[in-house]
N, C-alpha and C positions, 0 to 999 in steps of 0.2 A: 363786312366784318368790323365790330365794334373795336377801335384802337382806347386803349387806355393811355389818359392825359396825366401828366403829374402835375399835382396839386402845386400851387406855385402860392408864396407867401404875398400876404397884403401890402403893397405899396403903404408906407406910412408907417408901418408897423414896426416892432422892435426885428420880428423876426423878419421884415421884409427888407431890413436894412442889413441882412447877414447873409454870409454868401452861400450861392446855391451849388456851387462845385470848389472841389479844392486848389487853392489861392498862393499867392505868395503868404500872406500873412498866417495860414495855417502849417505852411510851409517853414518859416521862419521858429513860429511858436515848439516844431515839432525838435529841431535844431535845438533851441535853448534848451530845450526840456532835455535832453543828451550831453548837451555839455554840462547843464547844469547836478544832472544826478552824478555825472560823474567828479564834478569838483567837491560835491556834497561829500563824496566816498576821500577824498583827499582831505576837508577838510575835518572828519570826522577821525581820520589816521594824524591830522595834528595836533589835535584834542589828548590824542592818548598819547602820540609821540613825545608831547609835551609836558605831560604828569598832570594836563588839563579836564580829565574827566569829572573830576569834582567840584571845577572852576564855578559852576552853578551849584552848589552844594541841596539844592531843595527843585522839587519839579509840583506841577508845570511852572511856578514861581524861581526867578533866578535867585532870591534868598525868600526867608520867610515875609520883610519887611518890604522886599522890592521883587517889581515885574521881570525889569532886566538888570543889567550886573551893573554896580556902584566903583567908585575909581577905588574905597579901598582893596578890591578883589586883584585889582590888578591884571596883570596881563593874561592870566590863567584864566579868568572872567570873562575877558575879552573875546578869548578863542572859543571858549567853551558858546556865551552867549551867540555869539558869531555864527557856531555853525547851526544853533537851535535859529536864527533867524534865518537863513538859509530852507528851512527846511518849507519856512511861509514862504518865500517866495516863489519855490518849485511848485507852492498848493495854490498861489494865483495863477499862474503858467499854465497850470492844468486846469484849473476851474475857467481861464480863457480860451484855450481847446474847446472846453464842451462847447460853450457858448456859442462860438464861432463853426461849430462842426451841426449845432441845432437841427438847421434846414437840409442835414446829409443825414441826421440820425438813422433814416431809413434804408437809405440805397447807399452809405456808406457805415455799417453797421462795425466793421473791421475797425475800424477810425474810431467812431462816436467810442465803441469798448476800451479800445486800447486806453485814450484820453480818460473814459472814468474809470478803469485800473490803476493810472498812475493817481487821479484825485484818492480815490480810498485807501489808498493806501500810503498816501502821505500821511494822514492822521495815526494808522496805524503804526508806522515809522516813530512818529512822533511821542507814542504810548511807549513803544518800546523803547525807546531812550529813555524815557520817563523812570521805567522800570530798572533801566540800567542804573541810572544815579541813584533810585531808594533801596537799591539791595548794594550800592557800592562797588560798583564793576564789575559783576558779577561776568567772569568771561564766557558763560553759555548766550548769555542775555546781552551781552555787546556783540558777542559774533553772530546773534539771531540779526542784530541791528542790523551790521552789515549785511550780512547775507539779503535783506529785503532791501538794500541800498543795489546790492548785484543784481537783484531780478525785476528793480526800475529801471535801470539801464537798459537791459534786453528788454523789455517794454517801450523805452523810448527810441530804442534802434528799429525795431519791429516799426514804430509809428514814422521815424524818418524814411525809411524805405516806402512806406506806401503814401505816405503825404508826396512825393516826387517821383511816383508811377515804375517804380520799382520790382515792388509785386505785390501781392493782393487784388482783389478785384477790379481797380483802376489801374493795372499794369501797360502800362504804357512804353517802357524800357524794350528795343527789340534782344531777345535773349534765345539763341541757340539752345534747351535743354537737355542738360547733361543726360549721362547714359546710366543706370542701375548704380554701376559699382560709385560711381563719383556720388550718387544720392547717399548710398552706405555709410559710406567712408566719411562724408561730410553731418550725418547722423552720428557716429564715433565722435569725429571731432568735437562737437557741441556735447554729447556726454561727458565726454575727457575733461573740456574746460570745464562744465558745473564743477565734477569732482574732486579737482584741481584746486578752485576756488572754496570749496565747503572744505576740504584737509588743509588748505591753506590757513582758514578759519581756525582751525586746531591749534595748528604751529603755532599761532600767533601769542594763542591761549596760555600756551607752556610757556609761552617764552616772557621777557625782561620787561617788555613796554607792557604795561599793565593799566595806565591813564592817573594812577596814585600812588604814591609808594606801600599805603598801605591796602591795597587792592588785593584780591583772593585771585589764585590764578586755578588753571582745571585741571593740576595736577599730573598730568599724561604726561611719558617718558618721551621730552622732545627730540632727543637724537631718535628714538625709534618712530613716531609721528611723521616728522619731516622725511622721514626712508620711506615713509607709507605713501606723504604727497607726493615726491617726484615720479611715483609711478606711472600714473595718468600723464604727468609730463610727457615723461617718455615715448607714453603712444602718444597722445596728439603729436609731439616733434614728429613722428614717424609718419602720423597720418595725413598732418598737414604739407608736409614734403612732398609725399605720396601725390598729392592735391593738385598741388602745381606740378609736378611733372606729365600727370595726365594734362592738364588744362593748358602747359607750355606754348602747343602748337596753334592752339586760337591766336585769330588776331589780334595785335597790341590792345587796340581799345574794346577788346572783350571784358565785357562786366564777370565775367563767374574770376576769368583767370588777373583780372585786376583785385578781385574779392580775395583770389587764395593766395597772391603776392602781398596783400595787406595782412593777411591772418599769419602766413609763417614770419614776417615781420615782427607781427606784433608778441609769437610764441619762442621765438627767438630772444629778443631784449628784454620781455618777464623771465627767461629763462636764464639769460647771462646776469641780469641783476639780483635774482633769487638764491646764485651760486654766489656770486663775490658778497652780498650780507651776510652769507650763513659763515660763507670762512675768512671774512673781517667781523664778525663777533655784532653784528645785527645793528651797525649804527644809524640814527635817527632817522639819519636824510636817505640814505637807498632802500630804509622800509618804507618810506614817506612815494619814494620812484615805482617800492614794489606795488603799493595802491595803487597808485597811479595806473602801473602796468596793467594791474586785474579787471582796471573798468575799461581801458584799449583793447585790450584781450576780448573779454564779452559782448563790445560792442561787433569786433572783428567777426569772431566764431558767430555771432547771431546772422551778423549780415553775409555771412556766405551762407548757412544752415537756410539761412530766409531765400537765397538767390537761388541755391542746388536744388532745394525741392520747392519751389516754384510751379506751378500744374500747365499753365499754357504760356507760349513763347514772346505775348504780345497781344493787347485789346486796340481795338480802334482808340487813336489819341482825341 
């Protein structure tokens, strides 16, 4: 019976100097790319925390006459240009994914995707900012921003898990899996936070931090808005509780019930910081905490969502 060989890359070659399984270095890269979407989602909330959305008043140019911001722009300049260079960085991070994933593109197709969803969609990140500054903050069009800043992060959560044998095809992680209801429920959960985060988007909208003073906001009656976001709250608290109460009885260094003691953590501390800014009147720095919070949150809620339904318990390492 004829065995099929894998094509193995040319000694010399650019491709044969790249790695044929996944590495520390794809490992590492998958890491930045998480920390980094999520500082991106931080500092794109100091931009606007800061009355700096306009800080680059022209796109893709930071003024008409200049590429990037000039010392009279001042400090508004600074942040604003800051987080547009940010955004190139996260696009070399991923354009060195692919690269380096090349000789997996095949037998690691979960990976090679993941890596070019985050590259295309840096640019398109980057359109959409674009757009936010020519229509002048327009807050449909800055909470689109974010919202594709929240579903790189679940993107680079996704890519961290399986770059370190987590799950996906190169699952390596030994994982007990869970039973019906914990799939459910941890299903719920990852619904709850989207919804969470896309009405949170809302609230924002209504409210004070606009990134200009003279910025357009979307109108929507923020006391009734923000009654509509905590709802979903609510179930995830419930569901995420729920979570680890089933999962309590695993062993300490169980992966699912170490996963649902980081998610109620993290649904927790967005939760007590979401309430103490709405009733101290929304100051700069606990909105600045509450981003912060959203991109903890989603990375949380993905990486249990990615561990509970998980298909097999363990591949050969």
């Amino acid at each position: 019976m004829a065995v099929a060989r894998k094509t193995m890359p040319r000694v010399g070659t650019l491709a044969g100097r790249l790695p044929t399984s996944v590495n520390t270095t794809l490992r590492r890269l998958s890491v930045a790319s998480l920390i980094g979407q999520s500082v991106l989602i931080v500092t794109g909330g100091a931009v606007r925390l800061t009355a700096s959305g306009l800080g680059c008043p022209t796109w893709p140019r930071c003024t008409d006459g200049s590429l990037v911001n000039t010392p009279e722009m001042g400090i508004h300049g600074i942040i604003e240009f800051g987080n547009r260079t940010l955004t190139f960085v996260l696009a070399v991070v991923a354009a060195l994914m692919l690269v380096f994933l090349w000789n997996l593109r095949k037998e690691r197709k979960d990976l090679f995707w993941l890596a070019f969803g985050l590259l295309a969609s840096i640019p398109a990140q980057a359109v959409i900012g674009g757009i936010s500054v020519l229509t002048h903050l327009n807050p449909w069009v800055v909470g689109l921003h974010f919202l594709v800043s929240a579903a790189l992060v679940v993107f680079s959560m996704l890519l961290v898990n399986r770059t370190y044998g987590r799950t996906g095809r190169g699952a390596v992680l030994p994982l007990h899996l869970p039973g019906k209801t914990v799939r459910q429920i941890a299903v719920v959960a990852a619904i709850c936070t989207g919804l969470a985060v896309v009405l949170g988007v809302m609230v924002t909208g209504s409210g004070p931090h606009a990134g200009d003073a003279n910025a357009p906001r979307n109108e929507l009656n923020s006391d009734l808005i923000t009654r509509v976001h905590v709802l979903p709250v609510y179930v995830l608290v419930a569901s995420s509780l729920i979570l680890l109460v089933l999962l309590w009885r695993r062993p300490a260094g169980d992966a699912l019930r170490a996963a649902a003691m980081l998610l109620v953590g993290a649904v927790f501390l967005q939760a007590i910081i979401g309430y103490v800014q709405h009733f101290t009147g929304l100051p700069a720095l606990l909105v600045g905490m509450h981003m912060l919070g959203a991109a903890v949150l989603l990375a949380a809620a993905t990486n249990f969502a990615d561990l509970a339904l998980r298909r097999s318990p363990a591949l050969p390492a």
